[in-house]
gemmi code that builds the backbone of each chain (N, CA, C; Angstrom):
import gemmi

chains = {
    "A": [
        ("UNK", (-34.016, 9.356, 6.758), (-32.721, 8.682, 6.633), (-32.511, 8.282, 5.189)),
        ("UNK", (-31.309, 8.710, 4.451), (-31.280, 8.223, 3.271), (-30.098, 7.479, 3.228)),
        ("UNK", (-30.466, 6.154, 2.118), (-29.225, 5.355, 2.064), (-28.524, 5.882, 0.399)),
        ("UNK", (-27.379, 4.993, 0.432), (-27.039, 5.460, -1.424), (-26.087, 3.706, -1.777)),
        ("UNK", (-26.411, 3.444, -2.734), (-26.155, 2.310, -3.221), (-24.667, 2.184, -3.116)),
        ("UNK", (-24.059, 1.287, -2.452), (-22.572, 0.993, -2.767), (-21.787, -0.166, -4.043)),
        ("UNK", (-22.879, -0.359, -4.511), (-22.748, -1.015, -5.748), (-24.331, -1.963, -6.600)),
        ("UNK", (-23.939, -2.415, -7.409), (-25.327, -3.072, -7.570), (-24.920, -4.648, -7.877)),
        ("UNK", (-26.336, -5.420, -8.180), (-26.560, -6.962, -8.529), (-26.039, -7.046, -10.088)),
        ("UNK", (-25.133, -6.819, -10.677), (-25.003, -7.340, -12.132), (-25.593, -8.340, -12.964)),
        ("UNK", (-25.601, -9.380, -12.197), (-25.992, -10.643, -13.060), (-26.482, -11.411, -11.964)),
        ("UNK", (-27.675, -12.243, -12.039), (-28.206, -13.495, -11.653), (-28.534, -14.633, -12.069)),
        ("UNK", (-27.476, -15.445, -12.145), (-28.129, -16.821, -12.469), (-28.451, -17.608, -11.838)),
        ("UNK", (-28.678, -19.161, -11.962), (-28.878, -19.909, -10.930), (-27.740, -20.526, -9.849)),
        ("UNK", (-26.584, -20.671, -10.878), (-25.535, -21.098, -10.179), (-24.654, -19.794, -9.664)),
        ("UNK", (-24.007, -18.756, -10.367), (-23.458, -17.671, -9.496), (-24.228, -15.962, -9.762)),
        ("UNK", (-23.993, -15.861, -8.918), (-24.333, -14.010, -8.983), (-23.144, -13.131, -9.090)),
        ("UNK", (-23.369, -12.114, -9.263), (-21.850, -10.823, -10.000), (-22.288, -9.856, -9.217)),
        ("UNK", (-22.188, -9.147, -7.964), (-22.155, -7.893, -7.667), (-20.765, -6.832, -7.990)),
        ("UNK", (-21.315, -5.766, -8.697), (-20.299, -4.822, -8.878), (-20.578, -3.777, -7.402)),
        ("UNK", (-19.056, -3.745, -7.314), (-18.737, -2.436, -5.694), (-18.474, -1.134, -6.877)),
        ("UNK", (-18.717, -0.170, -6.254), (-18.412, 0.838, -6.910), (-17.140, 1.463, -6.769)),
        ("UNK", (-16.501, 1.761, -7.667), (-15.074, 2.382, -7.376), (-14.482, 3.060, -6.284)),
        ("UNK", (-15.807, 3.904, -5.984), (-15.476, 5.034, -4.985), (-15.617, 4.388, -3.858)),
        ("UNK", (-16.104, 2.768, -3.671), (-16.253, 2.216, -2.469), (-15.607, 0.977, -2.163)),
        ("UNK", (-14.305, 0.663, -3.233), (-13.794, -0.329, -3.282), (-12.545, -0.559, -2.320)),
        ("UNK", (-12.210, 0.719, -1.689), (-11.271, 0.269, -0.906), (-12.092, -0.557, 0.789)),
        ("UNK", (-13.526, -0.599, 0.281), (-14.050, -1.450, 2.057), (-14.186, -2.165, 1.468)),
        ("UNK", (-13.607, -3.199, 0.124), (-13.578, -4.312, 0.490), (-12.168, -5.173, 1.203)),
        ("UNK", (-10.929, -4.435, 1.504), (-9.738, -4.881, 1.657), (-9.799, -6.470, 2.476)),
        ("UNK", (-9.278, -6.928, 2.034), (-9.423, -8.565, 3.089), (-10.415, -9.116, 2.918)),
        ("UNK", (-11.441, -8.808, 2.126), (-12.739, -9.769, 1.684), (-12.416, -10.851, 1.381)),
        ("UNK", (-11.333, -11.446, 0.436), (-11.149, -12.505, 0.330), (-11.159, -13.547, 1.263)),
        ("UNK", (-10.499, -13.127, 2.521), (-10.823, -14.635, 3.837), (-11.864, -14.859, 4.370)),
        ("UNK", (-13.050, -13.930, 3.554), (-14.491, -14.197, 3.916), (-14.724, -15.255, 3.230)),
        ("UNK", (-15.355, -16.460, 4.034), (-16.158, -17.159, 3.215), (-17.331, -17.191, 2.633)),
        ("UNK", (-18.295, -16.783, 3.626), (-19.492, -15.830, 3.541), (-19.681, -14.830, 3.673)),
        ("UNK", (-20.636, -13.969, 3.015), (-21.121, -12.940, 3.132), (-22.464, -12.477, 3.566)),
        ("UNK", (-22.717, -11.239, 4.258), (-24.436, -11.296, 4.097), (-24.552, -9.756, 3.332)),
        ("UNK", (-25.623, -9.845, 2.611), (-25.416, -9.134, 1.485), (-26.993, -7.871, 1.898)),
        ("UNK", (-26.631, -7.207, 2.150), (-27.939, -6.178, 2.002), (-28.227, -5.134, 1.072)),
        ("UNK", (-29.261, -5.198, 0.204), (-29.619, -4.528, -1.191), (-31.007, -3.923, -0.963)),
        ("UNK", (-31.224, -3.059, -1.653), (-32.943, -2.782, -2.227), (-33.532, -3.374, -3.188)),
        ("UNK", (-34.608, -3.723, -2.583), (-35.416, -4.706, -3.590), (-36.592, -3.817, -4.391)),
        ("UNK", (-35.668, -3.191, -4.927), (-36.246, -2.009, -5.778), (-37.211, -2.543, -6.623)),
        ("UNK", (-37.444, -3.464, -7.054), (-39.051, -3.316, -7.502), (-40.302, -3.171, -6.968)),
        ("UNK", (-40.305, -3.092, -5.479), (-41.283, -2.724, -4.909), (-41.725, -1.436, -4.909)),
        ("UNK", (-43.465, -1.645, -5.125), (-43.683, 0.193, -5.242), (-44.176, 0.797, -4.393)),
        ("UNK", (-44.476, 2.099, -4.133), (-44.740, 2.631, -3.157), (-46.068, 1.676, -2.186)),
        ("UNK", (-47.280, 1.643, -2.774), (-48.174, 0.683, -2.704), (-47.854, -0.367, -1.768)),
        ("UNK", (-46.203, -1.029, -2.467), (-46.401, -2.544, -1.703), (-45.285, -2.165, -0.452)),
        ("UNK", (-45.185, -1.055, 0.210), (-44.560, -0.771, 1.058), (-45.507, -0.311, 2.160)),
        ("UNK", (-46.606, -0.867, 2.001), (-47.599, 0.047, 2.597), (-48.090, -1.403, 3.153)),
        ("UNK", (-47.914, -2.654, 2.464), (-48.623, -3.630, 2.899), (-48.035, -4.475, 4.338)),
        ("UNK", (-48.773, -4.878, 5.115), (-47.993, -5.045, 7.050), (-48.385, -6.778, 6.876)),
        ("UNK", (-49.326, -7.383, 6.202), (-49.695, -8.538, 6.177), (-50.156, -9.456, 5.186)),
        ("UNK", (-49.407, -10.725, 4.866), (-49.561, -11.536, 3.445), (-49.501, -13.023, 4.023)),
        ("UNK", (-50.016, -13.835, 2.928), (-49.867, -15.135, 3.145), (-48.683, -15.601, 3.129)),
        ("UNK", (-48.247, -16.669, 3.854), (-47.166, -17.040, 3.934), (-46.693, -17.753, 2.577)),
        ("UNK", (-45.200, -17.347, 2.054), (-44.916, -17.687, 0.534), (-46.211, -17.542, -0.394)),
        ("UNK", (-47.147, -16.425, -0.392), (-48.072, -16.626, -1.351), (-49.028, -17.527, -0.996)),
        ("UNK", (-49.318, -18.499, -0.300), (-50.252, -19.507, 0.099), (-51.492, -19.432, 0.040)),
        ("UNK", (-52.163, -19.417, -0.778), (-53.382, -18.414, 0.148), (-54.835, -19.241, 1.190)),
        ("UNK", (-54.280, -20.534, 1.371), (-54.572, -21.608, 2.237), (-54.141, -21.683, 3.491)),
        ("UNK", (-53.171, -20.711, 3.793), (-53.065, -20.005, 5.429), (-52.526, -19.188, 5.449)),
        ("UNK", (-53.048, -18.400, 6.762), (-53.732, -17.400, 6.962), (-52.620, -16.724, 6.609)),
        ("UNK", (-53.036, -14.612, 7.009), (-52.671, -14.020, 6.925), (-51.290, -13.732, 8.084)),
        ("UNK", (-50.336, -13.345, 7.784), (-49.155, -13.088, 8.926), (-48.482, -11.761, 8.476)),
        ("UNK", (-47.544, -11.213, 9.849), (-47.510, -10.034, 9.315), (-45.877, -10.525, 8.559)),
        ("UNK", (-45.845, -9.405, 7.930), (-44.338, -9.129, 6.971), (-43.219, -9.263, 7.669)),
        ("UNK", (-43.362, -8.968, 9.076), (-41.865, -9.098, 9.715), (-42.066, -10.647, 10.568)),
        ("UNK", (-42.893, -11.331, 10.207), (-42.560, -12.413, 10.680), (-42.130, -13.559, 8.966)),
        ("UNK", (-42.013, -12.949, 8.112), (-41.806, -13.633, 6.562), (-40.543, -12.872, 5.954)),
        ("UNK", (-40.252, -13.794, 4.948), (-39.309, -12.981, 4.028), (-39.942, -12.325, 2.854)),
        ("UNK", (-41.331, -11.961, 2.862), (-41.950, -11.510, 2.024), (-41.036, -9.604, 1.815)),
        ("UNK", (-41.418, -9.919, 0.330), (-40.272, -8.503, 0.017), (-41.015, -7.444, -0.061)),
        ("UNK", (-42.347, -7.495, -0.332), (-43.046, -5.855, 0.166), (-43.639, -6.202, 1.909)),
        ("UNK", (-42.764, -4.967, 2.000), (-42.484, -4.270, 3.334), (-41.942, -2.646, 3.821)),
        ("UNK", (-42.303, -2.274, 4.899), (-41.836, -0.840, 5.099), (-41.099, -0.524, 4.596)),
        ("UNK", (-39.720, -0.995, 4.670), (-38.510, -0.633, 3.507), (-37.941, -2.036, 3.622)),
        ("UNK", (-37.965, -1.641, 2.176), (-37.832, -3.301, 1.360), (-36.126, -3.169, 0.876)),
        ("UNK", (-35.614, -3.948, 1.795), (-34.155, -4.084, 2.612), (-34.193, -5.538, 2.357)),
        ("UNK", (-33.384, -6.109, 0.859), (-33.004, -7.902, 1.273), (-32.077, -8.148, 2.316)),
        ("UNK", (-31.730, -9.343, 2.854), (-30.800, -9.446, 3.498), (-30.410, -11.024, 2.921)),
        ("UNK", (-29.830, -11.509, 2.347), (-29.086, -12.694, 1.989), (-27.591, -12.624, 2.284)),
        ("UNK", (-27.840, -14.461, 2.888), (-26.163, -15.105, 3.212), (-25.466, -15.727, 1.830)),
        ("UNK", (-24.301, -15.359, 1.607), (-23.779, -15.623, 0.276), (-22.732, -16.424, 0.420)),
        ("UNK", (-22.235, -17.129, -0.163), (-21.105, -18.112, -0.217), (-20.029, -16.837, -1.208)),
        ("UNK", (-19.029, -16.549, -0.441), (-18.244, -15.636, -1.695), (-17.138, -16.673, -2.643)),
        ("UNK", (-17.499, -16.909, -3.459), (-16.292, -17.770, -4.545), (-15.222, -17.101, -5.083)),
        ("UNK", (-15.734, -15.757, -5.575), (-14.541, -15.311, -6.132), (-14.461, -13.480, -6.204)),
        ("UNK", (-13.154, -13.262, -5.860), (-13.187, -11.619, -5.953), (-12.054, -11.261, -7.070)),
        ("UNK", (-12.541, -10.796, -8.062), (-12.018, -9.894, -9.364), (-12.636, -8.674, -9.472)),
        ("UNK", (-11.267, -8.187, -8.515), (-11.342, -6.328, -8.691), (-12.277, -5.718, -7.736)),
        ("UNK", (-13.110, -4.979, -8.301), (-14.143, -4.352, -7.566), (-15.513, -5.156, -7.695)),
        ("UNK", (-15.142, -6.595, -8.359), (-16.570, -7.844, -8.725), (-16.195, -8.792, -7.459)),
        ("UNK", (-17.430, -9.281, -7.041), (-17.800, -10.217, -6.211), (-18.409, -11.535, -7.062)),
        ("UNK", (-17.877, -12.191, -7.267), (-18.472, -13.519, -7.408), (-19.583, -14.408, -6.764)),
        ("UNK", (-21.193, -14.595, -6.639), (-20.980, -14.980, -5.035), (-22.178, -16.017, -5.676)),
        ("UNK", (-22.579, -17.123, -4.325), (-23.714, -17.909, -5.229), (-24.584, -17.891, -3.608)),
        ("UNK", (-25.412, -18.089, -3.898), (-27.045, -17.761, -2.918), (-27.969, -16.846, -3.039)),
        ("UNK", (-27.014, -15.577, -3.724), (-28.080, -14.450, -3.736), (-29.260, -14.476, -4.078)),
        ("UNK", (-30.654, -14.122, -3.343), (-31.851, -13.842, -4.420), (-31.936, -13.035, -4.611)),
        ("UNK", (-31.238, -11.671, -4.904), (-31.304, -10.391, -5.524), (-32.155, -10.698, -6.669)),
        ("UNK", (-32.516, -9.204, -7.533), (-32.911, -9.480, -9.035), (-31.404, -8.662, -9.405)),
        ("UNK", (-31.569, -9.023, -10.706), (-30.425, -7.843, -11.651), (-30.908, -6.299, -11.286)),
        ("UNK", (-29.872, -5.685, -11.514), (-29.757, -4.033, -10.850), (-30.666, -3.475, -9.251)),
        ("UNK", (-30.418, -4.713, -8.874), (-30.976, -4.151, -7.571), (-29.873, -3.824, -6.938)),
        ("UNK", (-29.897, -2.432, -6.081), (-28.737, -1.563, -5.995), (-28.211, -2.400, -4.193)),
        ("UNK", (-27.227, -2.744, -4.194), (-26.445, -3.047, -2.650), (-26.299, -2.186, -2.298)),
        ("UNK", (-26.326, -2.219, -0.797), (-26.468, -1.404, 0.063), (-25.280, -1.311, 1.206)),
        ("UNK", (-24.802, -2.699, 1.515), (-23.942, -2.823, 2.559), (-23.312, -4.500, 2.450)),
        ("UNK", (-22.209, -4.538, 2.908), (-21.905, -6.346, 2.982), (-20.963, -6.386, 4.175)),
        ("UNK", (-21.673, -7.677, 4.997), (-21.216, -7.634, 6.462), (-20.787, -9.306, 6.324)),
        ("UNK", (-19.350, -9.090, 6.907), (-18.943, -10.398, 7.296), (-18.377, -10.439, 8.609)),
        ("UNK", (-19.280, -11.573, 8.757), (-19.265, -11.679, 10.689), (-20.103, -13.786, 10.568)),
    ],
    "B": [
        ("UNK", (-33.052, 6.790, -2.547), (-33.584, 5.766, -1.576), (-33.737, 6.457, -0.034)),
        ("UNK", (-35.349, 6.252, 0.266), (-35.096, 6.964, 1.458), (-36.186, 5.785, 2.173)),
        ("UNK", (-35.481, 5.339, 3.963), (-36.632, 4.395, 4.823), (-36.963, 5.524, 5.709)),
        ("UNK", (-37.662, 5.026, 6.217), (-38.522, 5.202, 7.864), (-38.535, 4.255, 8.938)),
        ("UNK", (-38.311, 4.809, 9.837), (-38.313, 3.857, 10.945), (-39.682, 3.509, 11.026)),
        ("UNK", (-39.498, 2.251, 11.825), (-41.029, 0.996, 11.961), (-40.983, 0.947, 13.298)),
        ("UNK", (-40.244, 1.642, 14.010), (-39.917, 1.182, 15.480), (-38.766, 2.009, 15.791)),
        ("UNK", (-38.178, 2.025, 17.201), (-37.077, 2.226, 18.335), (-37.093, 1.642, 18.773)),
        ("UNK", (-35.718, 1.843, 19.152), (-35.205, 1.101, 20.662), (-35.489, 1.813, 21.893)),
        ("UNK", (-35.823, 0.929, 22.882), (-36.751, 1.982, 24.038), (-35.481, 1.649, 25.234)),
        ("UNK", (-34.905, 0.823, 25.481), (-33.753, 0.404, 26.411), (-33.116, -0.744, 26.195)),
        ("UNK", (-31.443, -0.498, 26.701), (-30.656, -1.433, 26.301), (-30.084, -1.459, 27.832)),
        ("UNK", (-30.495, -2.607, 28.651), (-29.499, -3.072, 29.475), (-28.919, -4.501, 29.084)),
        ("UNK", (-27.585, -4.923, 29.507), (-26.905, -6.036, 29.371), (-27.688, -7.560, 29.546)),
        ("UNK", (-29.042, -7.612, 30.658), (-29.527, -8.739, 29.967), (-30.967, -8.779, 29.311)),
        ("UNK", (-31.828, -7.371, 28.574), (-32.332, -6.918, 28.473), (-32.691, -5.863, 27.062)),
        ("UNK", (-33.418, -5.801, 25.928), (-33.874, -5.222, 25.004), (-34.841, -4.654, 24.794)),
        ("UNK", (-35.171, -3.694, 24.579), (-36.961, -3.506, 24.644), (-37.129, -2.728, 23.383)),
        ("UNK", (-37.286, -3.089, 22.527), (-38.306, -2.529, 21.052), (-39.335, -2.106, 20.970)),
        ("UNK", (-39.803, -0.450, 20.405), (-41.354, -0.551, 20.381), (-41.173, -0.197, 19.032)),
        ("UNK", (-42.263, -1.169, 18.499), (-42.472, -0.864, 17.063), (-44.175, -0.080, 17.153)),
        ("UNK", (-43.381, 1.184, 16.490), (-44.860, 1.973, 16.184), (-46.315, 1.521, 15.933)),
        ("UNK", (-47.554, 2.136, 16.529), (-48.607, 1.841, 15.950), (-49.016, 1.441, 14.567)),
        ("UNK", (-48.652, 2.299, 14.042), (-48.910, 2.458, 12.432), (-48.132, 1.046, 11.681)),
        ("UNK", (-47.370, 0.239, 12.467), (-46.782, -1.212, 11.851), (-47.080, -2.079, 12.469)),
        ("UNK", (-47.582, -2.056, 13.318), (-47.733, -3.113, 14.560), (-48.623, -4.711, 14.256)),
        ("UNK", (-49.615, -4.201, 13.162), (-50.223, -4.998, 12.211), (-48.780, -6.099, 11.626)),
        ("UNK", (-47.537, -5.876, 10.891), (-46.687, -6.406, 10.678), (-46.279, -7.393, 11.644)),
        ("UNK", (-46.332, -7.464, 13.102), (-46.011, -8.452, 14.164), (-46.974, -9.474, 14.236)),
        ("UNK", (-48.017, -9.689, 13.614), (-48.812, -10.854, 13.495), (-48.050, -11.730, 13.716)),
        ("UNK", (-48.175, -13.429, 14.304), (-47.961, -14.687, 14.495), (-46.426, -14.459, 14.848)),
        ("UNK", (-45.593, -13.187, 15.219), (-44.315, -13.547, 15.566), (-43.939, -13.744, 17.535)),
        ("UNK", (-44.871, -14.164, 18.005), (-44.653, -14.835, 19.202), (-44.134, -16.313, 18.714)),
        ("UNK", (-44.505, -16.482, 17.524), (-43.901, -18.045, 17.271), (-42.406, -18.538, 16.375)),
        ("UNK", (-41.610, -17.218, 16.448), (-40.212, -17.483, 16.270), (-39.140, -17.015, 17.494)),
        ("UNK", (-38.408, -17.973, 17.636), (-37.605, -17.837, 18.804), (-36.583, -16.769, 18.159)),
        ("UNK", (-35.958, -16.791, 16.889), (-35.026, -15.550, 16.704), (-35.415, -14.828, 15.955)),
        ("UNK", (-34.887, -13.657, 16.145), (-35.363, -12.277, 14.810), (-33.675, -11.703, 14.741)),
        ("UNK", (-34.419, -11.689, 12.957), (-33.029, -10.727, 12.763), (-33.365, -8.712, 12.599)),
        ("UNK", (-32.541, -8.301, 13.521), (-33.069, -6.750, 13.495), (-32.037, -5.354, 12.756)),
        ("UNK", (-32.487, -4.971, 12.209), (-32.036, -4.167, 11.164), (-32.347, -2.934, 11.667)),
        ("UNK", (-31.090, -2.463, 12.489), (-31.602, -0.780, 12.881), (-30.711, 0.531, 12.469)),
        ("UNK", (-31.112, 1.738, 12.375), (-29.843, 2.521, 12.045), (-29.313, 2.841, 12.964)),
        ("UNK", (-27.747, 2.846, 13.076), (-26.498, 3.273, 13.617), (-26.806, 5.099, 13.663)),
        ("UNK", (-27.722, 6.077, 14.241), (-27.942, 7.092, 14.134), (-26.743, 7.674, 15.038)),
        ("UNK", (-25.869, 7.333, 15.647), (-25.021, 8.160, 16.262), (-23.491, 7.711, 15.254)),
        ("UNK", (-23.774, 8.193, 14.060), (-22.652, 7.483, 12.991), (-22.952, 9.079, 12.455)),
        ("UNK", (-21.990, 9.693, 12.500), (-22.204, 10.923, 11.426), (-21.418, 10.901, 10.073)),
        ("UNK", (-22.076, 12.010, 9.246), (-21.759, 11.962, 7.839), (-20.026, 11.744, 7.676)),
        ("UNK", (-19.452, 12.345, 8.254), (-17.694, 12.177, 8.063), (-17.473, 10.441, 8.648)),
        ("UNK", (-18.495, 9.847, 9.354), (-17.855, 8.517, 9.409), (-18.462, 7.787, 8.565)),
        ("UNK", (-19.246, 7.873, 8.042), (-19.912, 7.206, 6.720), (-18.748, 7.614, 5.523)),
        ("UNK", (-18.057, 8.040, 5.561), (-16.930, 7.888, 4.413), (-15.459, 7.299, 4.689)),
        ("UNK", (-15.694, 6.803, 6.193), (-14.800, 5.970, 6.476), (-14.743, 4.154, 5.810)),
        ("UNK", (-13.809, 3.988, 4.854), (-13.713, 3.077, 4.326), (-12.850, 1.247, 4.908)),
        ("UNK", (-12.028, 1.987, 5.638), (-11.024, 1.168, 6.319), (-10.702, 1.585, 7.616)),
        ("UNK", (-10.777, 0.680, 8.667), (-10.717, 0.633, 9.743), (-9.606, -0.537, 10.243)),
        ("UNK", (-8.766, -0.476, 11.418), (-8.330, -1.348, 12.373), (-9.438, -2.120, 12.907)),
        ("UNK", (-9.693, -3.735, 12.871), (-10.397, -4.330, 13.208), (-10.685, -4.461, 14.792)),
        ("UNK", (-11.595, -4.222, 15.235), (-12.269, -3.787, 16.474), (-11.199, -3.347, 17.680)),
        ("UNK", (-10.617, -1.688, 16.389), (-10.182, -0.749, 16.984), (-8.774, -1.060, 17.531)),
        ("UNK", (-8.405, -2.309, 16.530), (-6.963, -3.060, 17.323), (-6.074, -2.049, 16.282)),
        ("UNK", (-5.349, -1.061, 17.135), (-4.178, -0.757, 16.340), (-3.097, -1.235, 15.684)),
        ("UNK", (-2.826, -2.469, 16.448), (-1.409, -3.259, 16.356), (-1.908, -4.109, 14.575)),
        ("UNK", (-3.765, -4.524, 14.324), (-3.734, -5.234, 13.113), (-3.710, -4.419, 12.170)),
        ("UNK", (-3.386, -4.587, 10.848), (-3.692, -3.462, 9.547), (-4.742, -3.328, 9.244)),
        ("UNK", (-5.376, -2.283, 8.682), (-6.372, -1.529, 7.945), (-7.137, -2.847, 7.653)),
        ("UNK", (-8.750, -2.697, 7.623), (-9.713, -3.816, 6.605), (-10.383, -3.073, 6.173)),
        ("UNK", (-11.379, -3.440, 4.978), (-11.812, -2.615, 4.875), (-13.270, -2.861, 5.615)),
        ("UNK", (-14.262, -1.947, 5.701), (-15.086, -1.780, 5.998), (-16.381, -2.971, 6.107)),
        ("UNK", (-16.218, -3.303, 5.018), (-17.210, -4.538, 4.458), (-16.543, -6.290, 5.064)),
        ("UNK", (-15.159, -6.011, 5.576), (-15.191, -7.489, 6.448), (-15.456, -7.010, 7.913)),
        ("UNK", (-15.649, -6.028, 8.353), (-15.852, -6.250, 9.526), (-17.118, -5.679, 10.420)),
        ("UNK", (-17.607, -5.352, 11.369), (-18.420, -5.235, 12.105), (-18.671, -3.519, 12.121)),
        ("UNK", (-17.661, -2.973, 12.110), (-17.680, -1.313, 12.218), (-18.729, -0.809, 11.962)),
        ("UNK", (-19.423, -0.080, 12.990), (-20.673, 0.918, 12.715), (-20.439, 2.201, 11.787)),
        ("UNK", (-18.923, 2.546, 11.655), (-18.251, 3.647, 10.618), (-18.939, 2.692, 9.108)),
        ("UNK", (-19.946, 3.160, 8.298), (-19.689, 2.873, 7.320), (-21.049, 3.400, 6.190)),
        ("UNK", (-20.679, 3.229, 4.831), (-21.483, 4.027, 4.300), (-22.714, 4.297, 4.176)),
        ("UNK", (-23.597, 3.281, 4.303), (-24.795, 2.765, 5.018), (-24.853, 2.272, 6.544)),
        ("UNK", (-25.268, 3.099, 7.632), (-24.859, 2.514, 8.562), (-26.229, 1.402, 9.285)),
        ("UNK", (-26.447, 0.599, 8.342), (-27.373, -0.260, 8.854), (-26.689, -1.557, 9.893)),
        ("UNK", (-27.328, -1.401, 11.192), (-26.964, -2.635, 12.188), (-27.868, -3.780, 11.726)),
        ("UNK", (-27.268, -5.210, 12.079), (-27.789, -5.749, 12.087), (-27.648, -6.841, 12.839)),
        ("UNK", (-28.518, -7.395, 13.745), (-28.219, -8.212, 14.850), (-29.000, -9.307, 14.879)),
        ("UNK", (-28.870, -10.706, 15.186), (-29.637, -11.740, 15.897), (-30.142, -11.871, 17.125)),
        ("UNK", (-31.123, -11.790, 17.617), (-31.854, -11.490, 18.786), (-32.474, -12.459, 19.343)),
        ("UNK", (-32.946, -13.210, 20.101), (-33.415, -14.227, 21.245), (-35.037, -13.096, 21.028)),
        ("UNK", (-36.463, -13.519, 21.096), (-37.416, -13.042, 21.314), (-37.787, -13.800, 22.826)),
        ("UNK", (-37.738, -13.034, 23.128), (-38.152, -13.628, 24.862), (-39.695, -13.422, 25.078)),
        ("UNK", (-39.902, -12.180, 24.750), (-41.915, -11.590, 24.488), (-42.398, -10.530, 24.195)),
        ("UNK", (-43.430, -11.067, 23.989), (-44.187, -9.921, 23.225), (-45.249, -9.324, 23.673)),
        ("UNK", (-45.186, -8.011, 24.397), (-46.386, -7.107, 25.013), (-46.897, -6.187, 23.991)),
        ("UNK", (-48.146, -6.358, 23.542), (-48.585, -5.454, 22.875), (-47.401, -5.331, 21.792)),
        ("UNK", (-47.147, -4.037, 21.711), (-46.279, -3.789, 20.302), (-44.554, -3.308, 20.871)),
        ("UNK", (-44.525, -4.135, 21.871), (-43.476, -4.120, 22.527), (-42.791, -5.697, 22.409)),
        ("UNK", (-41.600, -5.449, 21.638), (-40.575, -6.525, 21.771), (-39.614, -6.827, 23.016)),
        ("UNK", (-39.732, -7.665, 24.094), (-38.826, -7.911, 24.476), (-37.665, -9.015, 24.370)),
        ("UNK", (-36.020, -8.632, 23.883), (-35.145, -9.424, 22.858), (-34.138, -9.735, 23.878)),
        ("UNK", (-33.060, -10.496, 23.358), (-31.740, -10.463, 24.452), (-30.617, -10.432, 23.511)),
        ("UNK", (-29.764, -10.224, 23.260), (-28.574, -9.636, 22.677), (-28.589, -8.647, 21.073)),
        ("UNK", (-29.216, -7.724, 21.504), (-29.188, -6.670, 20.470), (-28.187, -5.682, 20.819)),
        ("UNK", (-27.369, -5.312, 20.132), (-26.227, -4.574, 20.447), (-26.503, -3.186, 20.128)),
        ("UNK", (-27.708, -2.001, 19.624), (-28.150, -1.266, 19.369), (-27.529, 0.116, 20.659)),
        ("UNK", (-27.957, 1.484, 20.265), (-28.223, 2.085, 21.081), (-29.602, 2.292, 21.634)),
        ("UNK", (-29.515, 2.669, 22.877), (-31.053, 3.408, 23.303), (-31.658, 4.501, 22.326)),
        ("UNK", (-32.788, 4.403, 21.641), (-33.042, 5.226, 20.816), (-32.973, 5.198, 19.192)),
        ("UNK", (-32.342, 3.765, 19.481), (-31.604, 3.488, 17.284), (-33.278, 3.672, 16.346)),
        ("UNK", (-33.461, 3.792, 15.414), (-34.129, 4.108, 15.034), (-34.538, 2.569, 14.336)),
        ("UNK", (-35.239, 1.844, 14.494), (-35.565, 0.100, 13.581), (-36.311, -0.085, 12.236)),
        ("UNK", (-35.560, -0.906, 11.877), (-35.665, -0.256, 10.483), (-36.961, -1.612, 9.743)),
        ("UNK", (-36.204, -2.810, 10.325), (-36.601, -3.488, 9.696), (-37.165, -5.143, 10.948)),
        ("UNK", (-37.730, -6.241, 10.621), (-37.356, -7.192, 11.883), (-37.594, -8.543, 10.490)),
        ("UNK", (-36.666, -9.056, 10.241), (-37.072, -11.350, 9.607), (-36.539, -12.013, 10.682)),
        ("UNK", (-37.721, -12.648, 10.079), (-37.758, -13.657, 11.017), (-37.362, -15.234, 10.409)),
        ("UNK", (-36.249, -15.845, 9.936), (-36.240, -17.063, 9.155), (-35.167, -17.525, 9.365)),
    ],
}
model = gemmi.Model(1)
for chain_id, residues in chains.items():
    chain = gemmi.Chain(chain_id)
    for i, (resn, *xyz) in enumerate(residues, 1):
        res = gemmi.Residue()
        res.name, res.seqid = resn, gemmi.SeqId(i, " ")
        for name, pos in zip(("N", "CA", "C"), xyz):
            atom = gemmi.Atom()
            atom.name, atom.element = name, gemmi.Element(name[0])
            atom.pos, atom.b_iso = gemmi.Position(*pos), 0.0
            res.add_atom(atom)
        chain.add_residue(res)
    model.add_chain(chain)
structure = gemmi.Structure()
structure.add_model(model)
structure.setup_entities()
């Protein structure tokens, strides 16, 4: 199954994030604006092959308890390393999303944005 | 960008889910008898390539509302067709999930399971 990026993470700061939609995919955002939230799904492309391989980690890094597996954490190496963050959307300019919650990194490529 | 499934869907009746997540991940389900919800991330495999370039849709197929686009609403038409649902964990046999409101098909291919 292959996915293809529908835009990426531009900018991360602490207070807002910038996702760019890509042109060719800007007409699904029509009516985004009466979203208040968003949930945002990206690749957390710095993971490498290696850490896609890993099924079990300490919880947040801990290493004072125990081991758990990956799908019970938000730990980001995993089978396919798929973020999923809820976003507050503030502002839409153009084919830019304004949004603040994200923990994306910069150029991590989006994948999909579901408001429900 | 290419995933693999971690799992299927083995049956979908109305009050009823059944997930098997493959051998080869099953290690990943460690300590998750101890979250009551999971969020499940599966592919929409009965979405073909001509509806993955569907951008705008009538919101759940209502003719009478105008076009949205893709990204406010629920539509399995879309360029990534990743589902994603909140699920009730009711139990856990072996490497068998049993969930209650996953809206999946019989057979979806699972992509992903957080638990937070």
């Amino acid at each position: 199954m292959k996915i293809h990026p529908i835009g990426v993470v531009r900018s991360c700061n602490q207070d807002f994030q910038k996702i760019e939609i890509f042109e060719d995919f800007s007409k699904g955002l029509k009516g985004i604006e009466d979203s208040q939230h968003l949930w945002i799904l990206y690749w957390i492309h710095k993971i490498s092959r290696d850490q896609r391989k890993v099924l079990q980690v300490h919880p947040m890094g801990n290493l004072t308890q125990p081991k758990r597996g990956v799908f019970t954490t938000r730990s980001p190496a995993r089978p396919n390393p798929i973020g999923l963050t809820k976003v507050k959307l503030v502002k839409k300019e153009g084919n830019i999303l304004i949004v603040q919650g994200l923990d994306a990194f910069e150029g991590s490529p989006v994948l999909d944005i579901k408001s429900f």
